[in-house]
C-alpha positions in Angstrom: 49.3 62.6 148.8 51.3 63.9 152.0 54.4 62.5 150.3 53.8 64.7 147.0 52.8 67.7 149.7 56.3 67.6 150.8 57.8 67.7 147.8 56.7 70.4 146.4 57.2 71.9 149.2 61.0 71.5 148.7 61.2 72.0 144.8 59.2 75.3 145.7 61.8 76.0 148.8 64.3 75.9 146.3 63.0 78.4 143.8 62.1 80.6 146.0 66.0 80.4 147.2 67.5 81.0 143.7 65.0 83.7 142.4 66.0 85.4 146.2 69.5 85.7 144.9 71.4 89.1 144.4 70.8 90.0 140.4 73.4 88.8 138.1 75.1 86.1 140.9 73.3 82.9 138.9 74.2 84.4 136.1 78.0 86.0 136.8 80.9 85.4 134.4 84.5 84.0 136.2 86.5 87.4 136.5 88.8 88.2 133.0 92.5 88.2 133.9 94.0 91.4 134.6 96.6 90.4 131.9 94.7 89.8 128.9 93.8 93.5 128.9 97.9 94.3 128.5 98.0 92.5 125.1 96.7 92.7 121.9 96.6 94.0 118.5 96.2 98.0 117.6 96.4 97.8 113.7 98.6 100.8 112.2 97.9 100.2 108.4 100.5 101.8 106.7 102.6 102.9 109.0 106.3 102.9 109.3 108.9 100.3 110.6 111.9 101.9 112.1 114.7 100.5 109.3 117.2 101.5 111.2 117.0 99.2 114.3 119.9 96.9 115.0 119.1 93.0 115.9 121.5 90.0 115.8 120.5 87.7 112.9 121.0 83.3 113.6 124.6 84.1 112.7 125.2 86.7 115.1 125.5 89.6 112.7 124.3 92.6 113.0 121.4 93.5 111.0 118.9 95.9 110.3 115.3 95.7 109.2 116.5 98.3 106.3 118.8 95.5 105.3 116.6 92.7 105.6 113.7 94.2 103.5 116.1 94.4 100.1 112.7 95.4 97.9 111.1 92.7 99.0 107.7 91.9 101.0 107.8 90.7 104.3 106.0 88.6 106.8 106.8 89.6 110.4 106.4 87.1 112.8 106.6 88.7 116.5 107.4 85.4 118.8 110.0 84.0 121.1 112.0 80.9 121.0 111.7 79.0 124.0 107.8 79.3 124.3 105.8 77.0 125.7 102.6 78.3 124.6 101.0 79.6 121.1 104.2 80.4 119.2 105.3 77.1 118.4 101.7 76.3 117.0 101.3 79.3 115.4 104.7 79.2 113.6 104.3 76.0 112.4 100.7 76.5 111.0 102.9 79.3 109.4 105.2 76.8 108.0 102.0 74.4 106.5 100.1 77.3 105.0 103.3 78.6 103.2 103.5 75.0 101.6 99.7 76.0 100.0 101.0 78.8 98.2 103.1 78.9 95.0 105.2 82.1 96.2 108.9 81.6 96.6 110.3 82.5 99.9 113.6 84.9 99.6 113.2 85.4 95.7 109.6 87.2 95.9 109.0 87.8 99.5 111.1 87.6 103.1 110.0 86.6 106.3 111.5 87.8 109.4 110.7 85.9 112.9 111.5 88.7 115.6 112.1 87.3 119.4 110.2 89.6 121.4 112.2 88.0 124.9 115.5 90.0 125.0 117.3 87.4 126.9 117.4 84.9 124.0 120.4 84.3 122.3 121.3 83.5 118.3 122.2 80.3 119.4 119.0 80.1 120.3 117.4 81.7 117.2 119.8 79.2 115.3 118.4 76.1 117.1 115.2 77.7 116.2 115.9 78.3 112.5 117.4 74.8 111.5 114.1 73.3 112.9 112.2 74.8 110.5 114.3 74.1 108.0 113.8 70.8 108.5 110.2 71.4 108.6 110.1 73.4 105.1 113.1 72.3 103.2 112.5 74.4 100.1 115.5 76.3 98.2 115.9 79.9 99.2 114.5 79.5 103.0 117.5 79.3 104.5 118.7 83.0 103.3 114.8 84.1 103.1 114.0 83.5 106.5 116.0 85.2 109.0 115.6 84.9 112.9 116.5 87.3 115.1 117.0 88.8 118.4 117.9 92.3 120.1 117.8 94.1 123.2 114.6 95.5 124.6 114.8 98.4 123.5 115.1 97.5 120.0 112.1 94.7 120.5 109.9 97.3 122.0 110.9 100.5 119.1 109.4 97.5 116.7 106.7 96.5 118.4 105.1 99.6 119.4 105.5 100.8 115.2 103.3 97.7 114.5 100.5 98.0 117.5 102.1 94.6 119.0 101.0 94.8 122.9 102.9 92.2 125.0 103.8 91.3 128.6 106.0 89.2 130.8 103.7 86.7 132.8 106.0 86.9 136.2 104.1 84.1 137.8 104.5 81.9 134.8 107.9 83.1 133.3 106.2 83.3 129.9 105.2 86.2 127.8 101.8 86.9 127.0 101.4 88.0 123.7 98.8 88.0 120.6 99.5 85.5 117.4 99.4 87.7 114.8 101.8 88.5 112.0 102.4 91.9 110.2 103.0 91.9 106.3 105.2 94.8 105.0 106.1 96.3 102.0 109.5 96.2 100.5 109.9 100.0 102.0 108.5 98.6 105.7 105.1 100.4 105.2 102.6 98.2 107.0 100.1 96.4 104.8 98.0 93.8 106.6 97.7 92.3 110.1 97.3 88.4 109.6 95.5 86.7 113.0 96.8 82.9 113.5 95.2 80.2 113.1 92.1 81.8 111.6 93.8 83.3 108.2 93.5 81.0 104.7 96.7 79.8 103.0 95.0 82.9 100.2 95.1 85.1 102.8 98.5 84.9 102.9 98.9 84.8 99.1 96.9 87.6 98.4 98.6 89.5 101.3 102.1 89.3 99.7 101.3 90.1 96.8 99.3 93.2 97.5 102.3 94.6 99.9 104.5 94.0 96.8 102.2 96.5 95.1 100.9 93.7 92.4 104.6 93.1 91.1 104.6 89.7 92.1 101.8 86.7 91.7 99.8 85.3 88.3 97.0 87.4 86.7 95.0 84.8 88.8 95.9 87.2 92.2 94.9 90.1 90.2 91.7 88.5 89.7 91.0 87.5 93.0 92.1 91.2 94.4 89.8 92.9 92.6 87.2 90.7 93.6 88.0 90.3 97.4 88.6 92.6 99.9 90.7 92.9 103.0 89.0 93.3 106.1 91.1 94.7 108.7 88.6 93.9 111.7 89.2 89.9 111.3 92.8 89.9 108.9 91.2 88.4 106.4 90.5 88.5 102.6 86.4 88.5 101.7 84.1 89.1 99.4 83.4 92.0 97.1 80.4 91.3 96.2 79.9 94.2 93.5 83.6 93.1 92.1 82.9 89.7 92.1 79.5 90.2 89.6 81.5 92.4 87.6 83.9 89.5 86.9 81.1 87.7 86.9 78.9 89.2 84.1 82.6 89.8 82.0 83.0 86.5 82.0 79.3 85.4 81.1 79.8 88.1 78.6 83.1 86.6 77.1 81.5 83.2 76.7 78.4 84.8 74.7 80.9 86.3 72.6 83.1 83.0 71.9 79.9 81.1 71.5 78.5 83.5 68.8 81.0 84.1 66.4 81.8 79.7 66.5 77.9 80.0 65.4 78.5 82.2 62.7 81.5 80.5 61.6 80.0 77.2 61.2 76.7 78.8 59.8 79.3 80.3 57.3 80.6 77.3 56.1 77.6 75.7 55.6 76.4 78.5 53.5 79.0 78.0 51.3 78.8 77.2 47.5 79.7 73.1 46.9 82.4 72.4 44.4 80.7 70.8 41.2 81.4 67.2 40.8 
């Protein structure tokens, strides 16, 4: 019994220690790093890309995103080359989600892979680009997707017009930035934010083919637009759950309708007067 004494004793020792403790200590979160609050995402729907900014393309020429756009969509991709962190990962989940969809890169849309560190080079961004070529060898990617590179004053004019918050990481040598991707429309509006890796492969459909302004896509897209919804808070496609019974009961609808008049046809010919022998 004097054994069980003592430990209670202790066990009660203890909990009188803990519940003694300042409020919130037991319970206190490891401190957020000052640099996560630099970076980040402030959606600008609609608005407009500067056109008239000058980058160096793979090939060293000088280009514009006025140039580049052509009347086409485009997928901005805000990254840099020599990362060791999310934009390798996030550019290739790029790369196997583009294989999902039946949309042909430089005939119906662009995409346009911006280095957002101005010390990289097109040799770089060439090294960079015949990569993932190898990785997505389909005809029209190689003039489709361009890679590019520009001072940082041309990086930043871009990145501020799209909400795209980054900093350098002195104590790593890295850049801390957010992996998202802006779709534009062929006149550089903004359309939709797309947040890696949690976007669908119809995300991405859907996405281009609403910043072409429907002129692109199957009757299938026009479908699924109507019924889904973009949802700016997540960058994704969801839902509309009023749309989507519409269809719903059009369809149900259509189906009574085929399924009545092959009744009445068939009740028609058997109604009908025999031949006489």
């Amino acid at each position: 019994m004097k054994r069980w004494t003592q430990i209670i004793r202790v066990l009660l020792a203890v909990w009188i220690a803990l519940v003694s403790l300042p409020h919130g200590l037991a319970y206190a979160e490891p401190p957020k790093p000052a640099i996560l609050d630099a970076i980040g995402v402030d959606q600008r729907l609609d608005a407009q890309v500067p056109l008239d900014v000058v980058f160096r393309d793979e090939a060293w020429r000088s280009v514009t995103l006025g140039d580049l756009l052509d009347g086409r969509p485009v997928i901005l991709t805000l990254n840099y080359y020599n990362c060791k962190n999310i934009c390798g990962t996030t550019l290739d989940d790029l790369v196997g989600k583009l294989g999902d969809i039946s949309l042909k890169v430089g005939e119906q849309y662009r995409i346009i892979t911006l280095s957002i560190n101005p010390r990289e080079t097109p040799q770089i961004a060439a090294e960079t680009k015949r990569a993932y070529m190898r990785r997505y060898p389909r005809p029209g990617v190689d003039t489709g997707w361009s890679f590019l590179t520009a001072d940082e004053e041309a990086i930043k004019r871009v990145t501020e017009a799209v909400g795209f918050r980054y900093t350098y990481d002195s104590t790593t040598g890295e850049y801390a930035h957010p992996a998202a991707f802006v779709v534009l429309t062929p006149k550089g509006h903004i359309s939709r934010y797309l947040y890696a890796p949690t976007y669908s492969a119809t995300d991405l459909r859907l996405s281009v083919v609403e910043a072409a302004d429907n002129k692109i896509g199957s009757l299938l897209d026009q479908v699924l637009l109507f019924c889904y919804r973009y949802d700016p808070t997540v960058g994704r496609y969801s839902v509309a759950i009023l749309n989507a019974v519409r269809v719903g009961g059009l369809l149900t609808m259509l189906g009574l309708g085929v399924l009545l008049v092959m009744m009445v046809r068939r009740d028609g010919s058997n109604n009908s007067p025999q031949s006489p022998v």
